[in-house]
N, C-alpha and C positions, 0 to 999 in steps of 0.2 A: 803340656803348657809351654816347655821352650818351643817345641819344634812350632807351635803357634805364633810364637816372637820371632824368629826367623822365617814364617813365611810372613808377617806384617814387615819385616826388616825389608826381606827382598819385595816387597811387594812393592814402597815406597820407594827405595832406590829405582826399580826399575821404572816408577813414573817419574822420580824427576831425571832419569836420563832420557825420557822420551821427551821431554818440555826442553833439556838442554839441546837435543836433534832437531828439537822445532824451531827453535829459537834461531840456533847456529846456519838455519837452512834459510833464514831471511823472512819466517813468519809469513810468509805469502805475499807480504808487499814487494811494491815496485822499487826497482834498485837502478840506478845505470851498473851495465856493464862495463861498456870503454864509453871515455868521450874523448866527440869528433871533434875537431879543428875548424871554425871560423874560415869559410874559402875567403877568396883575393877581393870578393865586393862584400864578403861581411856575411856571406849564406851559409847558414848551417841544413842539415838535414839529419832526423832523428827518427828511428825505426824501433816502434813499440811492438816485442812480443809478447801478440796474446794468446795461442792455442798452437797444438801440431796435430797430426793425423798419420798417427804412427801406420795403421794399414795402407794409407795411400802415399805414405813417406812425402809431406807437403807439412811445412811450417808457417802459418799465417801470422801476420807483422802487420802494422798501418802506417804508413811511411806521412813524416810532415815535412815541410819543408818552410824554412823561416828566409823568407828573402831579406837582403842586407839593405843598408841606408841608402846603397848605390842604385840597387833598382827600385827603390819606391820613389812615390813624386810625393814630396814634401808637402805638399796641401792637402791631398785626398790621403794620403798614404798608402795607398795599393801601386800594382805593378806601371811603370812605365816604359816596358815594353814588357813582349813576347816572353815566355821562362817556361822553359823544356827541363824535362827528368827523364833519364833513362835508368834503367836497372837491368844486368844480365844476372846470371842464375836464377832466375825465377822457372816457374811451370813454365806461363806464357810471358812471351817477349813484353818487356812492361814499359813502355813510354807514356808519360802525362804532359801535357801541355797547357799552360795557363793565359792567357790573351791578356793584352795587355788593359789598363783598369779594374783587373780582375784580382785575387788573392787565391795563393794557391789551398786547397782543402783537403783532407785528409784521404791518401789513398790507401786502399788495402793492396796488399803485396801477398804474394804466395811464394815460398822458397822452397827449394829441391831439398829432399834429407838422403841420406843414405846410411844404414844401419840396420840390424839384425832384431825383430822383434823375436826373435828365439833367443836370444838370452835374457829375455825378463825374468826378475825385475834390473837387470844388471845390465840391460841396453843401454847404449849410445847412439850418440847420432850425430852427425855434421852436415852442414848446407857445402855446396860445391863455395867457388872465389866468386863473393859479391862487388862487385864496380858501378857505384851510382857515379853520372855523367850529369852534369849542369850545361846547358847551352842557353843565352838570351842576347835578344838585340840581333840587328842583320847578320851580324859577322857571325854568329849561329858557331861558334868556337868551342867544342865540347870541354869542359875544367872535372876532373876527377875533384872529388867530393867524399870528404871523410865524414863517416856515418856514426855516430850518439847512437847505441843499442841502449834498450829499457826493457828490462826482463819483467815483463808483467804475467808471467808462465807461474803456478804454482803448482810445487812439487818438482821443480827441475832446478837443477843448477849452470846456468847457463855464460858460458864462456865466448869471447869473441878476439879474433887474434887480426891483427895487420894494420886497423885506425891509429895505434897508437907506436905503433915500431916505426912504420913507414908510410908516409903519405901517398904515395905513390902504387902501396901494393894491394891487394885484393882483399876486401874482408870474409871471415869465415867464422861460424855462430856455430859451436863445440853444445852439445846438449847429454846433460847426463841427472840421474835419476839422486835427489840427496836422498842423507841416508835415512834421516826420519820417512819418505816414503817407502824405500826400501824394508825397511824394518815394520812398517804398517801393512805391508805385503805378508811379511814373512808371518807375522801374527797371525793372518786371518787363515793361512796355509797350516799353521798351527793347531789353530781351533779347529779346522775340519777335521784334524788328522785326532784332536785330541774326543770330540764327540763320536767320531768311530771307534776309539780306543773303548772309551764309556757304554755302549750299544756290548761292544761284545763281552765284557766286563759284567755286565749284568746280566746278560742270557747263558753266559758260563756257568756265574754262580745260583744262578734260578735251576739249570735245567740239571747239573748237580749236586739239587737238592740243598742246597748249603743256604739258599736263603726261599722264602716261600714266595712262590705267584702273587705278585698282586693285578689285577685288572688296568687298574688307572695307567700303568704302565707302557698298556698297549698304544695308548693316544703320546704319549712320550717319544715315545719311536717315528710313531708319525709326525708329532714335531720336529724331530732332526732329521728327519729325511726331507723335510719340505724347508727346511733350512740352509741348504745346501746352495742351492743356487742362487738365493738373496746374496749369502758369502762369496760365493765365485765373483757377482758383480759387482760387490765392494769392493775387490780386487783392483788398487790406483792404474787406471785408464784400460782396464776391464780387458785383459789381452784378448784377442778373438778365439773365439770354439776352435777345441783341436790343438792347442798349444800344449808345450810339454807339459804344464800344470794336469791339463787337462787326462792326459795320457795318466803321469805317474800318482797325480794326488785324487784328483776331485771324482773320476771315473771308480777307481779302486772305492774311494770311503762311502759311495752310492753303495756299490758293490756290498762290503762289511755291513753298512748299515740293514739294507735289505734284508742279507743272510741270517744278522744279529737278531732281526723281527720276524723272521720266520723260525727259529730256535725259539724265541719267548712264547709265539702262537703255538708251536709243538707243545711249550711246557701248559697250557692255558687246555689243548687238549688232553693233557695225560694229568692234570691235578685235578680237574673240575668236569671230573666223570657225571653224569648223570646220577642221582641212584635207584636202583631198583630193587623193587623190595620182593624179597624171594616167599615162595609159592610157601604158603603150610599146611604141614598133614591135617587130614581132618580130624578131626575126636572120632576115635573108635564107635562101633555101635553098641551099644549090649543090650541082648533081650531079654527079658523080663520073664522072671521063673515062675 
């Protein structure tokens, strides 16, 4: 009976420390990160991330750009004149340009990452120095442009350093793993390791005798072995085939699992012999005197 009360004890504790990790990580909504500065005509630009791609190390953003009072025409309210955007660190060189009577529209941006998917779930990652460039009007003057990040990323905690220290310097978007994912990782790592534990656990105590065959068992097995890879791909952002997980946890408890279901098939043949029914002598003859 206690030991039942301290597994409800810890049972609850550890949910509500998962709901305090969820919470603390920003619930998946959208947050700003840094905010940019209003340029010299009153332009802002603000850079929404929504996804990354961790195997091809590229961070996908949708950049907007809010023209100020200076370059709209007061009656129609769109551009009166030309309005260029430049962006370096991207994949590809990224310039947009908007004609004038025009309003600019949401472009997608692709950003360079650099970081180690071999340490999941304990990766990082950083974009190289981003420098958005504003140029409008003849004189085509390029103005550095401090950039409003909006972490719309869920499961990351996303950091950006330079919009707000210095106007002048280069922004950089810091990406790292909170820990409620982390820990959602660690879980499911758990669970495989703990239904392997369970597989051999039973075919120990069946095949020495200590607890008896049962049948239904056998389709048991083959539910956690066919369980296995749904798990691996809950796995937050699914590291690809071959990672170390793959090497030290999920390869092995395949392994265990297997071996634990051909130990219980041994014991299925050595309980549940056939039987056969043995020859009998015949009744003597006696003749008759």
């Amino acid at each position: 009976m206690r030991l039942g009360i301290v597994g409800v004890v810890v049972f609850i504790a550890a949910y509500v420390a998962a709901i305090v990790l969820y919470v603390a990580g920003g619930m998946g909504h959208a947050r700003h990160v840094t905010k940019g500065q209003s340029g010299a005509n009153g332009t802002t630009v603000t850079a929404y991330i929504e996804d990354m791609d961790q195997n091809n190390s590229v961070l996908v953003a949708y950049l907007t750009v809010s023209p100020g009072p200076a370059l709209l025409d007061p009656l129609t309210h769109k551009l009166k004149e030309d309005l260029s955007v430049a962006v370096t660190s991207a994949v590809t060189p990224s310039r947009h340009t908007w004609s004038k009577g025009t309003l600019p529209e949401v472009s997608p941006l692709s950003l360079t990452l650099t970081g180690d998917l071999a340490d999941w779930p304990f990766d990082n990652y950083r974009t190289g120095p981003i420098t958005v460039e504003l140029d409008s009007g003849a004189a085509q003057v390029p103005e550095k442009a401090t950039v409003t990040f909006v972490d719309r990323l869920p499961g990351w905690q996303i950091g950006a350093t330079g919009s707000n220290a210095d106007a002048l310097a280069p922004d950089q978007v810091n990406l790292k793993r909170t820990a409620n994912t982390v820990l959602f990782g660690v879980v499911i790592l758990g669970v495989l390791i703990a239904l392997a534990g369970l597989a051999v656990f039973v075919a120990l105590q069946t095949v020495l005798n200590r607890r008896k065959f049962q049948p239904p068992m056998t389709t048991w097995y083959a539910a956690m072995l066919f369980a296995v890879m749904p798990l691996r791909t809950a796995l937050p952002d699914s590291p690809p085939f071959g990672s170390w997980i793959d090497v030290t946890v999920v390869l092995w408890v395949i392994v265990v699992l297997v071996v634990s279901m051909m130990v219980y098939i041994y014991c299925w043949w050595r309980h549940l012999r056939p039987d056969v029914d043995e020859p009998t002598d015949p009744a003597p003859v006696t003749s008759g005197s």
